[in-house]
N, C-alpha and C positions, 0 to 999 in steps of 0.2 A: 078291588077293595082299596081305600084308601088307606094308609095302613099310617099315616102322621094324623088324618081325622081319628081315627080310631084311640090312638095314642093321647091325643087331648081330652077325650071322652075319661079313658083310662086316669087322666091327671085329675081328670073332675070330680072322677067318685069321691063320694061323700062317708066317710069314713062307721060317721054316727049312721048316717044309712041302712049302710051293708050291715053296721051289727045288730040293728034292730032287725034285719031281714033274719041274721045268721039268732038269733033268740027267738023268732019265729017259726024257726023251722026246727031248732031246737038239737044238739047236739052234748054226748060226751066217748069220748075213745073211751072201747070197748080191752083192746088192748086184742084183739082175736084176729088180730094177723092177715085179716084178710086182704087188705089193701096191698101187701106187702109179697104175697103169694103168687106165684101161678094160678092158672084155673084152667076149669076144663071148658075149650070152644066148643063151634061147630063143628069145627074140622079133627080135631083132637086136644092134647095138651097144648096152651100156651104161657109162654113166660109173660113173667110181670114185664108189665114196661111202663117205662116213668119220666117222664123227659127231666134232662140236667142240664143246666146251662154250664158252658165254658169255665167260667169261672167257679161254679162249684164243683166241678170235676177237680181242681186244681186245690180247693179247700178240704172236702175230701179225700186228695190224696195225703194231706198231712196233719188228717181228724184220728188217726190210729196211732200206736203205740210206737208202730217202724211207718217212715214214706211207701206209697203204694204209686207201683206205676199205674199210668194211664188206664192200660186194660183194667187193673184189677177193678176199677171204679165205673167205669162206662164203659158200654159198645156201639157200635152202629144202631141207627135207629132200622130195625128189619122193614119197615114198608117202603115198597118200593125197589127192594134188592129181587137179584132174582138167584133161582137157586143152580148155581152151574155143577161142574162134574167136580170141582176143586171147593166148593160151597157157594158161599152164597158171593154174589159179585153186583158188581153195579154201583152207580151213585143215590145218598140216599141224603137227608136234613137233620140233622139235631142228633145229638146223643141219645142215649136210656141209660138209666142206671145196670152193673154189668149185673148177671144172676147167676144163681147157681144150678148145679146139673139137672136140679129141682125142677126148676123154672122161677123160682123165687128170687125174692132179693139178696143180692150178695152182705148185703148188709142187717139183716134178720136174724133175730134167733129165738128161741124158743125153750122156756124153763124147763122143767119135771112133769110140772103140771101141766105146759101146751098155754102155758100165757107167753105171748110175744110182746118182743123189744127190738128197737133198735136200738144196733151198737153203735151208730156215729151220730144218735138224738139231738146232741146241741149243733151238730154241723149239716141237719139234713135239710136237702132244697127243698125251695119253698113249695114246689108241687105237692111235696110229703107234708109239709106245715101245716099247711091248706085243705088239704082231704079231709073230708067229700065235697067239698064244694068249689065252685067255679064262678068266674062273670060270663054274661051273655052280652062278648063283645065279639067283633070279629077281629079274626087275629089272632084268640086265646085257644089256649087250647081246654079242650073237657077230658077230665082222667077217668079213665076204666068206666066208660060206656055212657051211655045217653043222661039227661036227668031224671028221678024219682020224685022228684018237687023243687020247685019255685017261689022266689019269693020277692018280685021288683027283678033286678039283675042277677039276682044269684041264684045261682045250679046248684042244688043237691044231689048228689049223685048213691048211688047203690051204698048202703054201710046200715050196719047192725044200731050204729050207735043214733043215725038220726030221730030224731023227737022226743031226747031225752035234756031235760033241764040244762041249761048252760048258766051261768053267772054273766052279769053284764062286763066284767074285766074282763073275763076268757072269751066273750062274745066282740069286743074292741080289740083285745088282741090278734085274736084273728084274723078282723075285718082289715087291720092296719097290712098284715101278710096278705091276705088276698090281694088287695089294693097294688102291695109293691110286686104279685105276681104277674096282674096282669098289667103293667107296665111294663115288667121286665120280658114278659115274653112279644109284647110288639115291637121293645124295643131291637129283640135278636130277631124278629122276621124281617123289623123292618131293614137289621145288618145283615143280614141272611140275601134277601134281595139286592143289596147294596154289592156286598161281597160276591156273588156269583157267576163264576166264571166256568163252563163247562170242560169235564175233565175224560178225556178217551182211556176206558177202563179194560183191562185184560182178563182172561180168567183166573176166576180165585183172585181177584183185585177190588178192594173196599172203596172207594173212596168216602168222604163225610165232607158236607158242607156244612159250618155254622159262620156264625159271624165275625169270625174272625177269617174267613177265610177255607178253602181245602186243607183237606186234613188226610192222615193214612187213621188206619185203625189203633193204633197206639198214639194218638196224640201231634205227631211229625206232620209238620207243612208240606205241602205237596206242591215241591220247586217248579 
């Protein structure tokens, strides 16, 4: 994959485009958590997982009341670790957001009545901005499972909320965050690729590649 073609395609999207596609297919949060949840697999319970970039790990840690370390905000991306006697080990790509014992987002919560909010709403990445939907570029990533509709380049993906009335502001707003997501994530594959240098892992040893470079599980360059 070319991944600077891909990137120029990325620059090209057409903004008024995407939001005619995203009032086509028609959206409004439901506010029902699900995006934000674990679910239940094939295989059993899985946590949410959410890709963060770098630098919103780093926004995030100083979107709450006190600084949160590293952990509290991201872990290891799980694909691709393997499960050793000491947990999980191995080298793996990109963060997630961290969860709770749940499998949920560490960042979730939930009223009296079972309406859900996020607690860091003005500081959540843009993959959270952006849901349900996606571009059909290579290089992006598609959140929590395949599409349910289409529309030109955009992915709709699984949600309660799609095919309900959007306003054309909220439907521009959007498209403008879609647009800068999927930049932003070819521009971390394409540093992800730039940056990679393989790292010899031990048991019970994490390593994380993003684009900045190796990383431990807390954040720390890996000298």
């Amino acid at each position: 994959m070319d991944l600077d073609a891909e990137l120029d395609r990325a620059r090209d999207l057409d903004v008024s485009e995407l939001a005619d596609a995203i009032e086509s297919i028609g959206f409004e949060c439901t506010r029902c958590g699900a995006c934000c949840k674990g679910y239940e697999g094939d295989d059993g319970p899985e946590p949410h997982t959410a890709t963060v970039f770098p630098d919103e790990v780093r926004a995030l840690q100083d979107a709450g009341p006190e600084p949160m370390e590293w952990r509290d905000v991201a872990r290891p991306m799980p694909y691709g670790l393997a499960e050793g006697d000491d947990g999980p080990e191995g080298e793996t790509f990109e963060w997630a957001l961290q969860t709770t014992a749940c499998g949920d987002c560490r960042f979730y919560e939930e009223d009296d009545s079972g309406r859900g909010a996020c607690q860091v709403h003005e500081d959540r990445p843009l993959i959270c901005e952006t849901y349900p939907f996606s571009v059909a570029l290579g290089g992006t990533s598609q959140p929590m499972g395949e599409a349910v509709d289409e529309e030109g380049v955009v992915r709709a993906h699984e949600c309660e909320g799609l095919g309900r009335d959007i306003s054309r502001e909220d439907a521009e707003e959007l498209a403008r965050a879609l647009k800068e997501r999927a930049i932003r994530e070819l521009r971390e594959a394409r540093g992800v690729t730039d940056a990679y240098e393989p790292v010899e892992t031990g048991p019970g040893e994490v390593v994380v590649h993003d684009s900045e470079g190796a990383k431990r599980p807390d954040g720390t360059r890996v000298q």
